[in-house]
C-alpha positions as CSV (number, residue, x, y, z in Angstrom):
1,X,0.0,0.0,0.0
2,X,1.6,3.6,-0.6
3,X,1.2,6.5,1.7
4,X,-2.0,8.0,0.5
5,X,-3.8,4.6,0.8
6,X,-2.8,4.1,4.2
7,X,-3.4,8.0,5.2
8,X,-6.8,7.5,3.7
9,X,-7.6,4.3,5.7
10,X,-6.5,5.9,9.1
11,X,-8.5,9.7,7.9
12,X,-11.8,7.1,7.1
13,X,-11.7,5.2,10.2
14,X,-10.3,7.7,12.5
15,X,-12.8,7.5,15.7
16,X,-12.3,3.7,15.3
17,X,-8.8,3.7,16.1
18,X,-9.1,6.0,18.5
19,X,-11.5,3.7,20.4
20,X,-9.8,1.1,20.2
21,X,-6.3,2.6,21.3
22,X,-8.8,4.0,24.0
23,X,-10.1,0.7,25.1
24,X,-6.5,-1.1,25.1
25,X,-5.4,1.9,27.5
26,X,-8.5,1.1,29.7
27,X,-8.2,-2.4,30.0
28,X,-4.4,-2.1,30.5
29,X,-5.1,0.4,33.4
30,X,-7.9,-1.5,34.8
31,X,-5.7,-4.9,34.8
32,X,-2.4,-2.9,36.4
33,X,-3.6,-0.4,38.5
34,X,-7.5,-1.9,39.3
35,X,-10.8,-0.7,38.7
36,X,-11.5,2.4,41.6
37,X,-7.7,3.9,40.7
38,X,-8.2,3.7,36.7
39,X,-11.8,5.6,37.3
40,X,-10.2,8.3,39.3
41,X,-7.3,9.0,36.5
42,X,-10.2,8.6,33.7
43,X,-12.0,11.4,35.9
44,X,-9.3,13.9,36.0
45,X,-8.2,13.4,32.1
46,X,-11.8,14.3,31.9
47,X,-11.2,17.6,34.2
48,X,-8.2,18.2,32.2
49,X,-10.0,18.3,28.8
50,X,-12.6,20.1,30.1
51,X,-10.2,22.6,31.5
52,X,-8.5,22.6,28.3
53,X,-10.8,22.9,26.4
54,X,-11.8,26.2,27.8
55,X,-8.2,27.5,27.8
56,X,-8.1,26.5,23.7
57,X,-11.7,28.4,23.3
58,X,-10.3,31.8,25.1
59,X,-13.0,31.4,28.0
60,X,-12.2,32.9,31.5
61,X,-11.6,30.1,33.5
62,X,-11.6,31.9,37.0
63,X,-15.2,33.2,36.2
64,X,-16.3,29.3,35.8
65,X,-14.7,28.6,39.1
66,X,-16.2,31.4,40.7
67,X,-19.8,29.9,39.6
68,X,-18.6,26.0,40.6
69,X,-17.2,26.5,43.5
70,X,-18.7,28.3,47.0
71,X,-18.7,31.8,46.9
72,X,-15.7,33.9,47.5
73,X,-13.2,30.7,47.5
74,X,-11.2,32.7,44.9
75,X,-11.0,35.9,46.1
């Protein structure tokens, strides 16, 4: 196969191999490091995206935090 075919097969069937690296990573975690501790680190990737995420948009994170958490924590 040359280098277009393949970069076509991975562009078509992107989310697929994504899930499946995903899964593998899971499983791996789950098998090493056990069930509670692989939800905990799935949680705070999570966080992280979120957080990210809002960083990457050019939202004010401290005005989020000021809504979540109990009024004047940040002040």
């Amino acid at each position: 196969m040359s280098k277009e075919q393949i970069l076509e097969v991975l562009l078509k069937h992107y989310g697929k191999i994504i899930g499946v690296f995903l899964g593998l990573l899971v499983s791996i975690l789950v098998i090493t490091l056990g069930f509670i501790k692989t939800i905990f680190i799935s949680i705070c990737v999570y966080i992280g995206y979120f957080f990210g995420n809002k960083v990457d948009k050019k939202e004010n994170i401290w005005e989020l935090l000021d809504r979540i958490l109990p009024p004047g924590t940040l002040k």
